[in-house]
C-alpha positions in Angstrom: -0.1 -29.9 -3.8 3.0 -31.5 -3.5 6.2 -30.1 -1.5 8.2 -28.8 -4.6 5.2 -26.7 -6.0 4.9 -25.1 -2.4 8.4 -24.4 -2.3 8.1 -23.2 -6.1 5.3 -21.1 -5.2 6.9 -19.7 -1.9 10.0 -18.6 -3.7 7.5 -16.6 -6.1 6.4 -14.8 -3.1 9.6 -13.9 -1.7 10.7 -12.7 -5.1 7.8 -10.6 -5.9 6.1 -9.2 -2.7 6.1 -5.8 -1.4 8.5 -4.7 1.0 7.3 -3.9 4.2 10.3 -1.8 4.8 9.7 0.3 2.2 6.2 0.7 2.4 6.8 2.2 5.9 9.4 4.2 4.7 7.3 5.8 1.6 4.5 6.1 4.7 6.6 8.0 6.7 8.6 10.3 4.2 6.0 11.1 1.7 2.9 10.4 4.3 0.4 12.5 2.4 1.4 11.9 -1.2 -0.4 7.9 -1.0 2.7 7.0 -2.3 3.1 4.0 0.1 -0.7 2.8 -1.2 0.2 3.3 -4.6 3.5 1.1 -3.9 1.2 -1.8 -2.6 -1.5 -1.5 -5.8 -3.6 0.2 -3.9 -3.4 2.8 -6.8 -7.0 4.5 -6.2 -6.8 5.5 -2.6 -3.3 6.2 -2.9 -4.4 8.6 -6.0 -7.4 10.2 -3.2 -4.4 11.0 -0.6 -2.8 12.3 -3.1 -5.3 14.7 -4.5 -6.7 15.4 -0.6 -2.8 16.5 0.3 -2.8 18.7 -2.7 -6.4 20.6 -2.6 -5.5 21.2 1.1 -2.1 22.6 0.4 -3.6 24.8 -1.6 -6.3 25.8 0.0 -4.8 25.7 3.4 -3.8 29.9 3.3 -7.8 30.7 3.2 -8.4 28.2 6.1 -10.6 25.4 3.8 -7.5 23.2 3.9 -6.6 22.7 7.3 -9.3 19.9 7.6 -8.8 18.1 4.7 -5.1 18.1 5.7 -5.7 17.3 9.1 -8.3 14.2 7.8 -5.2 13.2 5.4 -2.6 12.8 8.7 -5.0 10.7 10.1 -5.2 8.8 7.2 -1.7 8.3 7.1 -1.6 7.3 10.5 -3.9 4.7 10.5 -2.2 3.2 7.2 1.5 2.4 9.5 -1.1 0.1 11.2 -2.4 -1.4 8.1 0.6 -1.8 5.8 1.5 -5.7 7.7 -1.9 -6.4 6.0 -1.3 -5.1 3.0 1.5 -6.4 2.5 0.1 -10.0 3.6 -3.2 -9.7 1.2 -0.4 -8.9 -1.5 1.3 -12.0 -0.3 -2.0 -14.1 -0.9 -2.9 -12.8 -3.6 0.5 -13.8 -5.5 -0.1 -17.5 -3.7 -3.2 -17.4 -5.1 -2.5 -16.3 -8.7 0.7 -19.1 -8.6 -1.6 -22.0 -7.5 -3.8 -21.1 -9.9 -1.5 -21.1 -13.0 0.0 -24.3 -11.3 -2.6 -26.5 -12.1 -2.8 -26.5 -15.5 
């Protein structure tokens, strides 16, 4: 591949990647709601936090939801340490769709 596809395909990235910074921001302000996942595509699990957060909000008055919330913070804690990847399997992923419709 020559140097002015790479660039081409570089500027593609920085133009249409998710933002780390917001992703952490989402993470931390709306922790339970998923919206963080659902901001990096990850529309599914984002969707489960979502509907954990909610069941266990409203079950949390007759004790059932205290777990499910307390599973859902751990969640959400573990995701600050996986958003960089996220973000970077976002990044390949563009790289590898531009490369792709590059060639022909």
């Amino acid at each position: 591949m020559d140097t002015q596809r790479e660039l081409l395909i570089e500027q593609r990235v920085a133009n249409d990647a998710k933002s780390p910074l917001v992703a952490y921001l989402l993470a931390i302000f709306l922790w339970g709601l998923g919206a963080h996942r659902m901001y990096l595509g990850r529309w599914v699990s984002g969707l489960m936090m979502l509907a954990m957060t909610g069941i266990g909000v409203l079950t949390a008055p007759i004790l059932i939801g205290w777990p499910l919330l307390g599973l859902v913070w751990i969640w959400a804690v573990i995701d600050l340490f996986l958003i960089p990847g996220m973000v970077r399997d976002d990044k390949d992923e563009i790289r590898r769709r531009m490369g792709s419709d590059l060639r022909y």
